[in-house]
N, CA, C and O atoms as a GROMACS GRO file, in nm:
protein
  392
    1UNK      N    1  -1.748  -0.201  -0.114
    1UNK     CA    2  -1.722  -0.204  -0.256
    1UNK      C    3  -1.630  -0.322  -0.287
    1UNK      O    4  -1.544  -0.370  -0.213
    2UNK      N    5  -1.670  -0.366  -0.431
    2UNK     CA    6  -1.568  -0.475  -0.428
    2UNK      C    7  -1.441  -0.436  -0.434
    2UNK      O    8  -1.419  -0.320  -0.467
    3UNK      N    9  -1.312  -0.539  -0.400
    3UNK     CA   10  -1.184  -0.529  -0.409
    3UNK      C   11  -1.142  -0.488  -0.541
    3UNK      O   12  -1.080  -0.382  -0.549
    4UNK      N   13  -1.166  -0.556  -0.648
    4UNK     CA   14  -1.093  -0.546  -0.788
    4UNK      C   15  -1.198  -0.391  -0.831
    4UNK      O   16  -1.179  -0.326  -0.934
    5UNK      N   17  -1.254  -0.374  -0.776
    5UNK     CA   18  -1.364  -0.263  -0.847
    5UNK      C   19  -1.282  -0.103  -0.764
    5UNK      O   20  -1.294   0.007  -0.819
    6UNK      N   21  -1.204  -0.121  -0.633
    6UNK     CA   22  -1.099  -0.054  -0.561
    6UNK      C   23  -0.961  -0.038  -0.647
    6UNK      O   24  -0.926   0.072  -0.688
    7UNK      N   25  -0.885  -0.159  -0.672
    7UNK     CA   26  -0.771  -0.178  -0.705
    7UNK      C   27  -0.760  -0.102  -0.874
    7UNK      O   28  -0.657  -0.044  -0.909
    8UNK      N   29  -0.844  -0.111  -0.936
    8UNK     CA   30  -0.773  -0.043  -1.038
    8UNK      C   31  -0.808   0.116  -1.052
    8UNK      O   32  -0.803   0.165  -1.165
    9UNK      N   33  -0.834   0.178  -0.969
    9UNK     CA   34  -0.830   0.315  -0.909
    9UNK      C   35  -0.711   0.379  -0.885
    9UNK      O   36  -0.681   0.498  -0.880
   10UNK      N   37  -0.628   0.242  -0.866
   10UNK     CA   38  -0.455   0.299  -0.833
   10UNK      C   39  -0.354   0.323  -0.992
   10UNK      O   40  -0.244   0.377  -1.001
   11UNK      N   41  -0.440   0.260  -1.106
   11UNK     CA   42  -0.408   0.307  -1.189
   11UNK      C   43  -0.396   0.486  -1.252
   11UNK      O   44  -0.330   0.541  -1.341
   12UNK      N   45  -0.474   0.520  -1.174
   12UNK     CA   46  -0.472   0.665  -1.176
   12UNK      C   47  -0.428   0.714  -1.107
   12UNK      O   48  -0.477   0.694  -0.996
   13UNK      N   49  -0.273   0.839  -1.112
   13UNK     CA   50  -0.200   0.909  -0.993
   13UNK      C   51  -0.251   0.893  -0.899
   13UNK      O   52  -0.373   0.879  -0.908
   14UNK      N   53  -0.191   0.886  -0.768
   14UNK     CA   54  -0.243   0.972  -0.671
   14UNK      C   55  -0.312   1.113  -0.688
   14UNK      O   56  -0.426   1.146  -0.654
   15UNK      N   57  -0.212   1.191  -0.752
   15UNK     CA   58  -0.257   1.340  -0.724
   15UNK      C   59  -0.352   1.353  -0.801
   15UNK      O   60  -0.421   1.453  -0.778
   16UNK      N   61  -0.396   1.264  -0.916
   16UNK     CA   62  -0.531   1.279  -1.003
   16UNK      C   63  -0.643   1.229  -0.977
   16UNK      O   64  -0.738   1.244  -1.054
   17UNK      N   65  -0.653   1.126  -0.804
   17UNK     CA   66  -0.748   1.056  -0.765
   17UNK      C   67  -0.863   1.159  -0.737
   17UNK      O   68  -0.809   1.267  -0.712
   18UNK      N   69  -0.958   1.167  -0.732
   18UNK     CA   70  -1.079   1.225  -0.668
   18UNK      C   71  -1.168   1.113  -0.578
   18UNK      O   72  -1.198   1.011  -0.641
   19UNK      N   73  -1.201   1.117  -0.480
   19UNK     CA   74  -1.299   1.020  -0.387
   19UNK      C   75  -1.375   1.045  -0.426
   19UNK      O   76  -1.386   1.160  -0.383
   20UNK      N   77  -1.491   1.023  -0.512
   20UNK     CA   78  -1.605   1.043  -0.525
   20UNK      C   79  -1.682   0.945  -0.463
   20UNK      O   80  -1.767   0.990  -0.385
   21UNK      N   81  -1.676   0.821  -0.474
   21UNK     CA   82  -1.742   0.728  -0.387
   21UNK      C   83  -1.626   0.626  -0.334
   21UNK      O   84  -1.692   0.532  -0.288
   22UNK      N   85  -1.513   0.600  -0.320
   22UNK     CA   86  -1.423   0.537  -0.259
   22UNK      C   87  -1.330   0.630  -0.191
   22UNK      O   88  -1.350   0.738  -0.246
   23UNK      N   89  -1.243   0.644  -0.104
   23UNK     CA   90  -1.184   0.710  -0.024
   23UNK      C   91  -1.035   0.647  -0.073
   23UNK      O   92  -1.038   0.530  -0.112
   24UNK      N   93  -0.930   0.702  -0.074
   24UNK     CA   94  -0.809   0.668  -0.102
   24UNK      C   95  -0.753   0.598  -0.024
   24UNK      O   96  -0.657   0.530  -0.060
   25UNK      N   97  -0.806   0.599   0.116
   25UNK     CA   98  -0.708   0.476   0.199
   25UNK      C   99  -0.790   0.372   0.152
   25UNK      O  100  -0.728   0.316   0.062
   26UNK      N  101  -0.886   0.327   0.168
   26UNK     CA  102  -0.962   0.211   0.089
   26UNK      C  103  -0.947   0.145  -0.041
   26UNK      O  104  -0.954   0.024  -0.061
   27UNK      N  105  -0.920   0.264  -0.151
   27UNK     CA  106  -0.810   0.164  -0.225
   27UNK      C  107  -0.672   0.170  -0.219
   27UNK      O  108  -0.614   0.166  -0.327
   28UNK      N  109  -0.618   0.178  -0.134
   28UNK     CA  110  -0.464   0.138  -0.100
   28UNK      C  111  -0.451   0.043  -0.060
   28UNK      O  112  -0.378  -0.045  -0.105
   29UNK      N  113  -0.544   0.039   0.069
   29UNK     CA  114  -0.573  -0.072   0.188
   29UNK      C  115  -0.608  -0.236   0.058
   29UNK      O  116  -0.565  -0.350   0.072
   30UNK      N  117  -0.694  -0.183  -0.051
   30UNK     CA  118  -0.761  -0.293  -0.162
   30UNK      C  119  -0.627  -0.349  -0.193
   30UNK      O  120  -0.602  -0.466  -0.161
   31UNK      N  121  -0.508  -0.246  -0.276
   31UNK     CA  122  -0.408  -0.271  -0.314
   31UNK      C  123  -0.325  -0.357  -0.236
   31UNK      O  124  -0.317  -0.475  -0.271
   32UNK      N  125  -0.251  -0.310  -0.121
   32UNK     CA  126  -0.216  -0.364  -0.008
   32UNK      C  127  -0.248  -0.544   0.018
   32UNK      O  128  -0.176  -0.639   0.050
   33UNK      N  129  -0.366  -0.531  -0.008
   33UNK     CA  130  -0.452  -0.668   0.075
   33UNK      C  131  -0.433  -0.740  -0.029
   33UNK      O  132  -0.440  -0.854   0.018
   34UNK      N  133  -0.415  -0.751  -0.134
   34UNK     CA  134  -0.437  -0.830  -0.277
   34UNK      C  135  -0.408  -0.942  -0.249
   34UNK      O  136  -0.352  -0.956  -0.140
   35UNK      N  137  -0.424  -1.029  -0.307
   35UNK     CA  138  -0.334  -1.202  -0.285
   35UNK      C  139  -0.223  -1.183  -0.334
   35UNK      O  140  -0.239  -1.118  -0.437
   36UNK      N  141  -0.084  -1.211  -0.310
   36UNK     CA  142   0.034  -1.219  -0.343
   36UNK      C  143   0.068  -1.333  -0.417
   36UNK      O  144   0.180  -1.354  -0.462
   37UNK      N  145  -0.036  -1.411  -0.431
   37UNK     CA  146  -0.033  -1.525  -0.532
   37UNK      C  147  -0.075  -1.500  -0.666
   37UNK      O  148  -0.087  -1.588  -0.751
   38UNK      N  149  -0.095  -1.390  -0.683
   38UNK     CA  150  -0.132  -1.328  -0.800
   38UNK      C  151  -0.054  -1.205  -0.874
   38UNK      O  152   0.055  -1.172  -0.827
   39UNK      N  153  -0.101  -1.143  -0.979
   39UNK     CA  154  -0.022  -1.040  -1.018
   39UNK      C  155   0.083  -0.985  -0.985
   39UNK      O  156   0.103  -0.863  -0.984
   40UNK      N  157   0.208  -1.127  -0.936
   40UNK     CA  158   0.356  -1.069  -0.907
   40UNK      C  159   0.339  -0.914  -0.836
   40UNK      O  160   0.438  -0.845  -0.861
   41UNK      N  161   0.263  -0.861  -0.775
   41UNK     CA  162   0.267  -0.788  -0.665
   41UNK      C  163   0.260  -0.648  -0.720
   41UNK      O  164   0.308  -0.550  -0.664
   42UNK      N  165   0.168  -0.647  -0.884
   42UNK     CA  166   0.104  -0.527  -0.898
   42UNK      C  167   0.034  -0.422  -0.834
   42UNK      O  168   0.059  -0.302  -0.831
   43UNK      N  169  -0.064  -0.491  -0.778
   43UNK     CA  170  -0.168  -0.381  -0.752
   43UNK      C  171  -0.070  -0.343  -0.604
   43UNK      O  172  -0.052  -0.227  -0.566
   44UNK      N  173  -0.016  -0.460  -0.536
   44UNK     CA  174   0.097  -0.368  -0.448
   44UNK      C  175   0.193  -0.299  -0.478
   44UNK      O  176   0.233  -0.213  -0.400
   45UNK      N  177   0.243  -0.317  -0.584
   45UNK     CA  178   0.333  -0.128  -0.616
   45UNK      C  179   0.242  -0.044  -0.635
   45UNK      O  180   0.254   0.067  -0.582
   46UNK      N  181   0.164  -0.065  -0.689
   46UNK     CA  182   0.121   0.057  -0.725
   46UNK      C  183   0.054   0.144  -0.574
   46UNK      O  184   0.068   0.263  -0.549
   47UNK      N  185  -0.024   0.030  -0.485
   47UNK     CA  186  -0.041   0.128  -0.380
   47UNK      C  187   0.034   0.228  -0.310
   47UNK      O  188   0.008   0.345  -0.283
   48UNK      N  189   0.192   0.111  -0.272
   48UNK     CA  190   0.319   0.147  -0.238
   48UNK      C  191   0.310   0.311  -0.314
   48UNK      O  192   0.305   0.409  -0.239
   49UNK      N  193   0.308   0.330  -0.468
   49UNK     CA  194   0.385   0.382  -0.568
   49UNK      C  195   0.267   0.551  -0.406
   49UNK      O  196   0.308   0.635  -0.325
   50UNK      N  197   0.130   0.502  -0.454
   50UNK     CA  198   0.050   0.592  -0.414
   50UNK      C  199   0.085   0.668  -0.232
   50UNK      O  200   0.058   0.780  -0.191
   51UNK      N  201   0.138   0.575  -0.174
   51UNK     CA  202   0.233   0.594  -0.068
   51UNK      C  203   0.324   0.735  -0.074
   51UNK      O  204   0.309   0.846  -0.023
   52UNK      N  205   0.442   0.668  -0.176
   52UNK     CA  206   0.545   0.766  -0.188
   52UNK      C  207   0.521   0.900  -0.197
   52UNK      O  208   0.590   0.992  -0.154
   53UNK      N  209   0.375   0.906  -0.280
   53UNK     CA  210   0.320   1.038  -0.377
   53UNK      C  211   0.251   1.100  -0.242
   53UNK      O  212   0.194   1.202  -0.281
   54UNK      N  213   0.233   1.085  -0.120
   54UNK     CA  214   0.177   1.125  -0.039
   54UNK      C  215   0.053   1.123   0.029
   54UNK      O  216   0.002   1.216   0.091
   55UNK      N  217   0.003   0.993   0.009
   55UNK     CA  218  -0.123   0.907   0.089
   55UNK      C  219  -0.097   0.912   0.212
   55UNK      O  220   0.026   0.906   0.220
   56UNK      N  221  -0.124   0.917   0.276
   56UNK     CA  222  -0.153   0.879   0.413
   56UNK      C  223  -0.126   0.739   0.483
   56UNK      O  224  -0.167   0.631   0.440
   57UNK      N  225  -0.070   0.754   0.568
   57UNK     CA  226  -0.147   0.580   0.572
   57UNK      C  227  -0.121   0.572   0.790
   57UNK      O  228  -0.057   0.652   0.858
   58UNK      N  229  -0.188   0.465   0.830
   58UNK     CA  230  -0.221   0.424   0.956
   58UNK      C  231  -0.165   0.308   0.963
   58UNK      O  232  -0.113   0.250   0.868
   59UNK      N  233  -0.178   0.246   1.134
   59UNK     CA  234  -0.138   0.145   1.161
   59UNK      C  235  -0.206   0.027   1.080
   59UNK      O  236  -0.122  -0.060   1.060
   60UNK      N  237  -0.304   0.000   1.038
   60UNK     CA  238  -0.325  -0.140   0.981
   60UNK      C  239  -0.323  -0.110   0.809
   60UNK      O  240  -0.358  -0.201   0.734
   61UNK      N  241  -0.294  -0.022   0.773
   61UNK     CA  242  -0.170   0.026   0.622
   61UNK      C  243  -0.032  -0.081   0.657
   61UNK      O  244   0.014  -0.174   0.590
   62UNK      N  245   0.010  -0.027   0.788
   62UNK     CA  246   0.136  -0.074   0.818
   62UNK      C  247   0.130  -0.191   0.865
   62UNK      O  248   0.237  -0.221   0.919
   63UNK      N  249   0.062  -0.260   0.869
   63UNK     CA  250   0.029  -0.410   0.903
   63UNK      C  251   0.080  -0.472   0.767
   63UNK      O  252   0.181  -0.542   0.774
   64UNK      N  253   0.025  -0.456   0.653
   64UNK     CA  254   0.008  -0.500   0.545
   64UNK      C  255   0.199  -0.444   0.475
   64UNK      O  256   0.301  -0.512   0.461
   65UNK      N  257   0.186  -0.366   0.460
   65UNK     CA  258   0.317  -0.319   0.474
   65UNK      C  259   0.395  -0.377   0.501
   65UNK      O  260   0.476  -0.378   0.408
   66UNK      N  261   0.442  -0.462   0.617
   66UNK     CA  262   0.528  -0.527   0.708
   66UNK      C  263   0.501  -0.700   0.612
   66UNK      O  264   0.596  -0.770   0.580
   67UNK      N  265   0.355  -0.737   0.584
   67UNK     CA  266   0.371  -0.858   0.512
   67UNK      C  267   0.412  -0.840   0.371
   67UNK      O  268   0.454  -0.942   0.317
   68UNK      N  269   0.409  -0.708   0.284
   68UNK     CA  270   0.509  -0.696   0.166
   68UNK      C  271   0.627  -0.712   0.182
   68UNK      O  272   0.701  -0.762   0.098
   69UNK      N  273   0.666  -0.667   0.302
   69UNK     CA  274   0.805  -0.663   0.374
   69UNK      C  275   0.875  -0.745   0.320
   69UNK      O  276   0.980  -0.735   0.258
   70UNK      N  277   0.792  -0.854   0.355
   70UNK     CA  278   0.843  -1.026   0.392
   70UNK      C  279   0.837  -1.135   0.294
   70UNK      O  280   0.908  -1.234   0.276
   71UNK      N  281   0.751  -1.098   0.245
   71UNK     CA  282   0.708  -1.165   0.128
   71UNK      C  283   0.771  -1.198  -0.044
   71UNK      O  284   0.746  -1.170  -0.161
   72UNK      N  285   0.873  -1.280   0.045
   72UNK     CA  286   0.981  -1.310  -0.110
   72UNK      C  287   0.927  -1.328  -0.236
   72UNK      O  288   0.966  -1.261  -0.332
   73UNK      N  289   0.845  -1.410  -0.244
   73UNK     CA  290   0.783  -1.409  -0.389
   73UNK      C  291   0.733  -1.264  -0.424
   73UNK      O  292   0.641  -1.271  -0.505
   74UNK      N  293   0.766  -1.125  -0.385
   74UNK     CA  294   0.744  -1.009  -0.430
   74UNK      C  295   0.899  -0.946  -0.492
   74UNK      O  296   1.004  -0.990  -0.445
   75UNK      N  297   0.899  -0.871  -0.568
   75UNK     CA  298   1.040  -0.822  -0.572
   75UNK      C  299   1.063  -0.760  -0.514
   75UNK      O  300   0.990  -0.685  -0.449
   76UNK      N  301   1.243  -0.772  -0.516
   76UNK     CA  302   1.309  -0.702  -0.375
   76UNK      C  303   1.254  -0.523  -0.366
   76UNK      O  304   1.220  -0.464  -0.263
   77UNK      N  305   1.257  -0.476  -0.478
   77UNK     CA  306   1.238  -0.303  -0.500
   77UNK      C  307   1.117  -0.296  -0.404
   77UNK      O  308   1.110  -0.206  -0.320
   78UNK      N  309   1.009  -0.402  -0.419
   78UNK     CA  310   0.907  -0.366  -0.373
   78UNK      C  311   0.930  -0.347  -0.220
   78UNK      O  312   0.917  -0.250  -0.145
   79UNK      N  313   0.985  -0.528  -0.194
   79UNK     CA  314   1.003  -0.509  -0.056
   79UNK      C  315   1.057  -0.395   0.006
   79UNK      O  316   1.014  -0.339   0.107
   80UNK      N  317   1.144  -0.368  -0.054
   80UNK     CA  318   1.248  -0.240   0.028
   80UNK      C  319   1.166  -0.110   0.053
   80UNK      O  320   1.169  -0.050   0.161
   81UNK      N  321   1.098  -0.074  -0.046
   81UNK     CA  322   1.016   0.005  -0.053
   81UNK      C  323   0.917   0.021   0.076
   81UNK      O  324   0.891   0.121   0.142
   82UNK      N  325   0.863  -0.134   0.089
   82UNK     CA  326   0.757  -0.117   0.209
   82UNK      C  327   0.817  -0.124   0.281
   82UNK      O  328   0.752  -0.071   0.371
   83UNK      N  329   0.975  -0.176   0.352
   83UNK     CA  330   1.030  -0.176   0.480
   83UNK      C  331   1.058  -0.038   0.513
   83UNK      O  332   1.060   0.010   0.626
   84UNK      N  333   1.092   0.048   0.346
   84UNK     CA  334   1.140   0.191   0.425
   84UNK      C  335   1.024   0.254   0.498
   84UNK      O  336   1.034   0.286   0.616
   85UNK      N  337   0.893   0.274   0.411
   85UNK     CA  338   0.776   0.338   0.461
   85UNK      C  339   0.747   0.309   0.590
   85UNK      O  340   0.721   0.395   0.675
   86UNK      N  341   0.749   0.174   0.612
   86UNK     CA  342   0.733   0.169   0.760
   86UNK      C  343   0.791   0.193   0.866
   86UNK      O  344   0.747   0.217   0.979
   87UNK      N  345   0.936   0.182   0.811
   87UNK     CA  346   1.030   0.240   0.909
   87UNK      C  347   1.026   0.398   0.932
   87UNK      O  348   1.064   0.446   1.039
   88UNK      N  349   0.979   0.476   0.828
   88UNK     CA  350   0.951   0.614   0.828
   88UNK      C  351   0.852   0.651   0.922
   88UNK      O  352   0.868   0.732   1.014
   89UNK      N  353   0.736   0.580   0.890
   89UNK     CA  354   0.589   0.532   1.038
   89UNK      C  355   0.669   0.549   1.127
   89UNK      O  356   0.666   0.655   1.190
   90UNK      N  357   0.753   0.458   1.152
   90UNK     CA  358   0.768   0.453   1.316
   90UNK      C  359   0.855   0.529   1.332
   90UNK      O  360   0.852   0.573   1.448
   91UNK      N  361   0.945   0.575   1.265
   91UNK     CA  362   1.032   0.691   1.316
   91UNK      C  363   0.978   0.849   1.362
   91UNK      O  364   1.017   0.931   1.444
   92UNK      N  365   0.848   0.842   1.246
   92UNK     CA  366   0.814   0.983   1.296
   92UNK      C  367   0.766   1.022   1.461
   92UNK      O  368   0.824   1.078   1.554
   93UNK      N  369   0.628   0.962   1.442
   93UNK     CA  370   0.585   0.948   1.578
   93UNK      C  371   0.505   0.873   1.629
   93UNK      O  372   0.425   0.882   1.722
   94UNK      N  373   0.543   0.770   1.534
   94UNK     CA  374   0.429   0.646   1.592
   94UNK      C  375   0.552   0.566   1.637
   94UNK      O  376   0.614   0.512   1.546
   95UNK      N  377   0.607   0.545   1.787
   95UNK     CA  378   0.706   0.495   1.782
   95UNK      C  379   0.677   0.368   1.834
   95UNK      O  380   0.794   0.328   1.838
   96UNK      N  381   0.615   0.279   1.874
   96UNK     CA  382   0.537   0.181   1.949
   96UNK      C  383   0.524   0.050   1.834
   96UNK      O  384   0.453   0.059   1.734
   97UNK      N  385   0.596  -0.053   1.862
   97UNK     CA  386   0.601  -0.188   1.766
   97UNK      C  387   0.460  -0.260   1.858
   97UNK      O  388   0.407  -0.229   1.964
   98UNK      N  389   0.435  -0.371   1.757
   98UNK     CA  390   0.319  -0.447   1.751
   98UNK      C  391   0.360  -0.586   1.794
   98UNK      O  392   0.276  -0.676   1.798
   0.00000   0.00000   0.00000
């Protein structure tokens, strides 16, 4: 499916998403992946936002994650945001760095 046809799916809660034909890590993963040269790092809060609310997420979630991390031209809230989540990843029981 296309990317932008994913990404504004995150406009709708988490808890109000239904998969009917996209799966929720798929548009996170959409969100996540976005160009950071674009929309000052919308569609990445909002995935983030979908995070907090209790998505799921895996190691290549946390790939992407780690480049919000980093990624100064994003704001700091955001960044912090994705450094905590991931640090939460690895604290639970994924304890193994890349």
């Amino acid at each position: 499916m296309d990317q932008r046809a994913l990404v504004v799916r995150l406009q709708t809660p988490f808890a109000d998403y239904r998969a009917n034909d996209a799966a929720a890590r798929d548009v996170i993963l959409a969100g996540l992946s976005w160009p950071t040269d674009t929309s000052a790092g919308y569609w990445q809060g909002l995935a983030v936002e979908w995070i907090e609310h209790g998505a799921s997420i895996d190691a290549e979630m946390v790939e992407f994650l780690n480049v919000i991390a980093t990624t100064e031209k994003l704001s700091q809230e955001l960044r912090h945001k994705a450094r905590r989540i991931v640090r939460r990843w690895r604290s639970d029981e994924h304890t193994f760095w890349r």
